[in-house]
C-alpha positions as CSV (number, residue, x, y, z in Angstrom):
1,X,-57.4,5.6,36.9
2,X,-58.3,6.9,33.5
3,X,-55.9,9.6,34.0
4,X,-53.1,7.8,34.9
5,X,-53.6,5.4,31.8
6,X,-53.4,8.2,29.9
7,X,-50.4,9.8,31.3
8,X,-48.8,6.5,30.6
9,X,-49.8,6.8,27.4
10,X,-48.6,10.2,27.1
11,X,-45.1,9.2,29.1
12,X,-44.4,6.5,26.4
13,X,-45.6,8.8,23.0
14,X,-42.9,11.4,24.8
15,X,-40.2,8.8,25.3
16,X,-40.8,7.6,21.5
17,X,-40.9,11.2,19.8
18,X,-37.7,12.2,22.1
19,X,-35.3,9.2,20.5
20,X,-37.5,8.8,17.2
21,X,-34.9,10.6,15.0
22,X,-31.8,8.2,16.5
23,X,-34.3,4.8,16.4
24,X,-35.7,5.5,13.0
25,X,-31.6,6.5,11.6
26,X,-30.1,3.6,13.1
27,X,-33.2,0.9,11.4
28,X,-33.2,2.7,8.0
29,X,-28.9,1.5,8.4
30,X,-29.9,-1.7,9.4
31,X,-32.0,-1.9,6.7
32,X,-29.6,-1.4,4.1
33,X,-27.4,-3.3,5.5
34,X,-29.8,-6.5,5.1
35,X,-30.9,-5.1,1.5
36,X,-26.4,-5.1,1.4
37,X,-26.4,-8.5,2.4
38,X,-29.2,-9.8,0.4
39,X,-27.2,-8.3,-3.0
40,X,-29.9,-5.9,-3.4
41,X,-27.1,-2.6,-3.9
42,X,-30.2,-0.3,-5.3
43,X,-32.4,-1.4,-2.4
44,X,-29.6,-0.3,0.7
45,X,-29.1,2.8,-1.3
46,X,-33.1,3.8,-0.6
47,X,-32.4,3.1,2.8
48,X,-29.0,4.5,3.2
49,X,-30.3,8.0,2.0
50,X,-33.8,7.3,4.6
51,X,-31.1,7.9,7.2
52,X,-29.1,10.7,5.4
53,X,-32.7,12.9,5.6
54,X,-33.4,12.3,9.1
55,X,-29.1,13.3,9.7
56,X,-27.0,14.7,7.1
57,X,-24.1,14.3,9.3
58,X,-24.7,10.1,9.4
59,X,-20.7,9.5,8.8
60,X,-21.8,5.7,8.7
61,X,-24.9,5.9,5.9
62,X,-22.7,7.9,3.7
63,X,-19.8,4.9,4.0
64,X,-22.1,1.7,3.7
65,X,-23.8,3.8,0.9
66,X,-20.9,4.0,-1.0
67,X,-20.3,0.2,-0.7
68,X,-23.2,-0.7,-2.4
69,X,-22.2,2.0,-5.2
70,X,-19.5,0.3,-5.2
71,X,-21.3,-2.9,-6.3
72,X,-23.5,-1.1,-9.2
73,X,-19.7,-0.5,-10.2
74,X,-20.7,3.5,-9.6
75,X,-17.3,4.6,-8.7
76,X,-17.6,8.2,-9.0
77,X,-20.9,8.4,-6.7
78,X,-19.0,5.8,-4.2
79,X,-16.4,8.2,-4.2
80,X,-18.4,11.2,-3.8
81,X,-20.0,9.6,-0.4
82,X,-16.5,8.4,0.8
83,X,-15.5,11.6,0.4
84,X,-18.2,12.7,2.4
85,X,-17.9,10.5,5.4
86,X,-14.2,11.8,5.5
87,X,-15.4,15.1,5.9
88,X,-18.1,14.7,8.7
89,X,-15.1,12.3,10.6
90,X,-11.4,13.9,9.0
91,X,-9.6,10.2,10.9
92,X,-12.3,7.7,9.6
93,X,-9.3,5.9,8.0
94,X,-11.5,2.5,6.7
95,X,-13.4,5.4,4.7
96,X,-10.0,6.9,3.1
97,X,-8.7,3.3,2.7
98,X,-11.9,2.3,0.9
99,X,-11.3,5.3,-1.3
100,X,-8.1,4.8,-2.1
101,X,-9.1,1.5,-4.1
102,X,-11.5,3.1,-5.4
103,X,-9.5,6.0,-6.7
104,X,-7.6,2.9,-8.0
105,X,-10.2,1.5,-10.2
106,X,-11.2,4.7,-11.4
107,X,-7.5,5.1,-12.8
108,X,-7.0,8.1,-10.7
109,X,-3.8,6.5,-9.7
110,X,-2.4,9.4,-7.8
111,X,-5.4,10.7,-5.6
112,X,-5.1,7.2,-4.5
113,X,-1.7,7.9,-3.8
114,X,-2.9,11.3,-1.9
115,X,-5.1,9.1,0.0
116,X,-2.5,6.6,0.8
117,X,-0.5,9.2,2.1
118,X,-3.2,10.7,4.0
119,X,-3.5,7.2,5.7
120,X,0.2,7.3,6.8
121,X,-0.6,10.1,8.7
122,X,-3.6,8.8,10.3
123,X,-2.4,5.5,11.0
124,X,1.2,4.8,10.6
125,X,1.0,1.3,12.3
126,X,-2.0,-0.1,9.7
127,X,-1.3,-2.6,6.9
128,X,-3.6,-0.9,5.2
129,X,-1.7,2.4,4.7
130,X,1.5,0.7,3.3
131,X,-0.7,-1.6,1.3
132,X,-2.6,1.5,-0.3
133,X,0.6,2.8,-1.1
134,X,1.9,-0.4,-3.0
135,X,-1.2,-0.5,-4.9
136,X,-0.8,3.0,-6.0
137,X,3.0,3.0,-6.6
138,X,2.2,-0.9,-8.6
139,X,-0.4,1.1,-10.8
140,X,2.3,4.2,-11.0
141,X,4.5,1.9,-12.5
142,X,7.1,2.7,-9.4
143,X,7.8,-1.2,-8.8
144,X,10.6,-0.9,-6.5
145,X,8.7,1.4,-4.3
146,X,6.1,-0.8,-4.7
147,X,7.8,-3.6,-3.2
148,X,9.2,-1.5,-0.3
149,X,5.7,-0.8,0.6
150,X,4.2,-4.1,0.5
151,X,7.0,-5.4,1.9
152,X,6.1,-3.2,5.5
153,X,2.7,-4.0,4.8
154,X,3.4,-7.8,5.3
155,X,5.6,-7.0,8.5
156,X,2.7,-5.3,10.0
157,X,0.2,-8.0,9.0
158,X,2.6,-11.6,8.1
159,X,-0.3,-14.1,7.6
160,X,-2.4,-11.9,5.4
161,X,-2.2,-13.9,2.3
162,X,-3.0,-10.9,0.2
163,X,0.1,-9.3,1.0
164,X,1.9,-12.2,-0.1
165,X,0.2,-12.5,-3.4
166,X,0.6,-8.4,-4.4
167,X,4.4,-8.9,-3.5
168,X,4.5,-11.7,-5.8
169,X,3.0,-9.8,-8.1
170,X,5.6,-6.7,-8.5
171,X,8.2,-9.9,-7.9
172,X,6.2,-11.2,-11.7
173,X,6.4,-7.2,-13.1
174,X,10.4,-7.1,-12.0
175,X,11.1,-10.7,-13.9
176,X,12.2,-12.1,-10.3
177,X,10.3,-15.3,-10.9
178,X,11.8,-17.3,-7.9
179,X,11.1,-14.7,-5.8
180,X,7.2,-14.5,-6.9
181,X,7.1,-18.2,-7.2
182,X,8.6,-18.3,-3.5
183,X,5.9,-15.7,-2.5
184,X,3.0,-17.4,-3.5
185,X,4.4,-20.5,-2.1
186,X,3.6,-18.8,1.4
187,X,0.5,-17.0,0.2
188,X,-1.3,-20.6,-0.7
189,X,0.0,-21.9,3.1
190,X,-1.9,-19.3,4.7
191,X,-5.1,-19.1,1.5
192,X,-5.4,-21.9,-0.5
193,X,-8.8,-20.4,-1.9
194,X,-6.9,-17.4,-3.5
195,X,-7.4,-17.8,-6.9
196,X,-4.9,-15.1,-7.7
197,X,-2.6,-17.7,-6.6
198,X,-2.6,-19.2,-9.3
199,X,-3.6,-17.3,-11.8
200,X,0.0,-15.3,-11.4
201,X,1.7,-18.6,-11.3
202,X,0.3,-19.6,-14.3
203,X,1.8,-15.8,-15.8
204,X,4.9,-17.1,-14.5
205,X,4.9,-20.3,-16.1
206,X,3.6,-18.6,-19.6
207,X,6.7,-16.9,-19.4
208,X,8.7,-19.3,-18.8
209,X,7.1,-21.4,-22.0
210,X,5.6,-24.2,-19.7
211,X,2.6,-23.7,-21.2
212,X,0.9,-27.0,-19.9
213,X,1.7,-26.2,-16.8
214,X,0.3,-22.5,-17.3
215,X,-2.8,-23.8,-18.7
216,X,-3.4,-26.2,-14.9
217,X,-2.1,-23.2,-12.9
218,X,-4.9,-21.0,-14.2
219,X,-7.9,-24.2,-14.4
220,X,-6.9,-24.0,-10.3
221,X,-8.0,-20.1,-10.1
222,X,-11.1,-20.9,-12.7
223,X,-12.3,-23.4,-10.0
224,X,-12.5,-20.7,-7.4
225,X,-13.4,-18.0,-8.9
226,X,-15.3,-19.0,-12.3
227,X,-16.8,-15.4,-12.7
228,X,-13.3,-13.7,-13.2
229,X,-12.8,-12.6,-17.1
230,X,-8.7,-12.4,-16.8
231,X,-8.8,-15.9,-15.8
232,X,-10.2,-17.2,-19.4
233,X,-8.4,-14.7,-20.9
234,X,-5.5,-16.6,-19.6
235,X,-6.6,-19.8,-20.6
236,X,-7.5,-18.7,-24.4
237,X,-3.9,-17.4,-24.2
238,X,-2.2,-20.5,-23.1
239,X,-4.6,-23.2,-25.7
240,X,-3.4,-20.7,-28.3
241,X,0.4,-21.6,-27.7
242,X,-1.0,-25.3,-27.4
243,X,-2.3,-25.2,-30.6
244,X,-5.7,-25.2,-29.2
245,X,-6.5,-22.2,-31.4
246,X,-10.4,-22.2,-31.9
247,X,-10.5,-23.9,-28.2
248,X,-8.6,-20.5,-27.1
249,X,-10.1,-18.0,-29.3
250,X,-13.6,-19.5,-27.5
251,X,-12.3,-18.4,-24.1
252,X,-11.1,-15.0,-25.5
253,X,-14.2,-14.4,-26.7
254,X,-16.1,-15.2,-23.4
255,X,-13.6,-13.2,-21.7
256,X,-14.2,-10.4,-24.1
257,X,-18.1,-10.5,-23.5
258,X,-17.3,-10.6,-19.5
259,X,-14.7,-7.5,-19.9
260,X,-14.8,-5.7,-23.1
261,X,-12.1,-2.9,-21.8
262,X,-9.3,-5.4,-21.2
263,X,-6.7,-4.5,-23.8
264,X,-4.9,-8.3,-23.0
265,X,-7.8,-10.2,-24.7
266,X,-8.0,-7.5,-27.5
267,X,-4.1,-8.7,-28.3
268,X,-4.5,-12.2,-27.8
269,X,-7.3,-12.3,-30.3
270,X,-5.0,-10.4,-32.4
271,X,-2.4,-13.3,-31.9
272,X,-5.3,-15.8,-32.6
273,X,-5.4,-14.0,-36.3
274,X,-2.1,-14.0,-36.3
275,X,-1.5,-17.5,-36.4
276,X,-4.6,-18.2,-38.8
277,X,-2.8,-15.6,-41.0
278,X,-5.6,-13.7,-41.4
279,X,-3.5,-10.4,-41.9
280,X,-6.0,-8.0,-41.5
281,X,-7.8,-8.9,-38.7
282,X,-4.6,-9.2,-37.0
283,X,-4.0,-6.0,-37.7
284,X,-7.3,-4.5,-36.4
285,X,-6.9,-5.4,-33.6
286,X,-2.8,-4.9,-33.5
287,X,-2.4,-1.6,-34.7
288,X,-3.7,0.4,-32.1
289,X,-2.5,-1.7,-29.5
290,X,0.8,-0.8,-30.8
291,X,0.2,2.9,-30.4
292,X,-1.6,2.7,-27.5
293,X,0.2,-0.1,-25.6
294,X,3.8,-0.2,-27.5
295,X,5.4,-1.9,-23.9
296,X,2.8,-4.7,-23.6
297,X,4.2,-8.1,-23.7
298,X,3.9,-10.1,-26.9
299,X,2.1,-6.7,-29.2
300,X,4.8,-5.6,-30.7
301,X,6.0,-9.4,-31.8
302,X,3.1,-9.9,-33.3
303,X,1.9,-6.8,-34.7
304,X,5.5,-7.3,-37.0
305,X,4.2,-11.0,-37.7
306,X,0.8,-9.2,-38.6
307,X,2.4,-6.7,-41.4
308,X,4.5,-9.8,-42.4
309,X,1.6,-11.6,-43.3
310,X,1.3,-12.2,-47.2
């Protein structure tokens, strides 16, 4: 009896040793994926690479690792373990899809395009690849194409209110403000909780010098999404041209603080000084966005009302 208790023993130590490397692979991904899910990015990592020891070929540890690089805002190692997955598995299209945007926000605007390509190869039938491709073309400055792409995009997917929302938006860049207004129309039927709803309306309405209006568009997208620096950029913006200047400039700042690389908060500061006719802190902040962004709405205006300035 001994004996056969201890080839049971024995039995079950073989079983576990056989699939140990599988077992232990597949907990250290589940693992991350809690740490993932629990916003602990740094945490999944640890786990993430647990799983990368035991297999170096682990196409899935190398994806959901660059995720949560993704959310340290580490773009070039996300990218890097993209990349990887892509190469253990060469038609893991969420992994090129998922580089593509993050190609995007790294401004490498056309090895997104590569990768939007690359995804019109794999899967010719996917939103996703036409959407890639509109974002890339959008950021290319290619608006026309732009719209072509979103517009198969949303023919392959119709009640994605995204799609919607990034037509609207090249609709915005191309002037065609019924057509954008129109296009978000349908993208709050099928999302009402898209705060880039309104946030682009209220563009529209800036535009269109219904400021008021502007200002409740954009109060809608703060409510949703109150963590988004463009939004109170926005707002500062549109209190300035209500003559709401230190009420605006408060918002520019916070924005600033949120997002100190957005060049659009830089200039409307600029237009804050402006209007206080404080000449040369208008112009240190309007100079070099002349140089460096000469086709930005409103800069050049008011860089000339800047060297006006007594």
């Amino acid at each position: 009896m001994k004996k056969y208790n201890l080839w049971v023993i024995c039995l079950l130590f073989g079983l576990v040793a056989c699939d140990s490397v599988e077992d232990k692979k597949g907990r250290f991904l589940l693992k991350g994926n809690e740490k993932l899910a629990e916003n602990d990015p740094k945490g999944a990592i640890e786990f993430y690479q647990e799983a990368l020891e035991l297999d170096s070929l682990y196409k899935d540890a190398y994806f959901n690792k660059a995720l949560a690089h993704l959310e340290l805002n580490q773009l070039n190692e996300s990218i890097y373990d993209f990349s990887r997955a892509i190469q253990i598995d060469q038609n893991y299209v969420e992994a090129i899809f998922q580089r593509g945007l993050t190609y995007l926000d790294n401004g490498e605007f056309y090895k997104a395009r590569a990768d939007a390509d690359l995804l019109l190869d794999k899967a010719p039938e996917d939103w996703k690849s036409f959407f890639l491709l509109g974002l890339s073309q959008e950021k290319l400055k290619k608006y026309q194409e732009a719209l072509i792409a979103f517009e198969k995009s949303k023919e392959l997917d119709p009640e994605n209110s995204d799609l919607w929302v990034n037509q609207a938006t090249i609709q915005f860049y191309l002037k065609n403000y019924e057509g954008s207004l129109e296009s978000l129309e349908k993208a709050e039927e099928l999302n009402p909780r898209e705060s880039n709803i309104y946030n682009l309306r209220s563009m529209i309405f800036f535009d269109q010098k219904r400021y008021t209006e502007a200002k409740t568009e954009v109060d809608k997208a703060l409510e949703i999404s109150p963590g988004q620096a463009y939004y109170y950029n926005n707002k500062g913006l549109y209190l300035i041209y209500l003559d709401d200047l230190e009420g605006g400039l408060d918002l520019i700042n916070q924005s600033i603080k949120m997002d100190p690389r957005n060049p659009f908060a830089l200039r409307n500061k600029g237009i804050y000084y402006v209007l206080k006719g404080d000449k040369e802190s208008a112009l240190s902040y309007l100079e070099k966005l002349n140089s460096d962004y000469p086709e930005m709405d409103l800069v050049q205006e008011f860089y000339s009302k800047a060297q006006a300035l007594d």
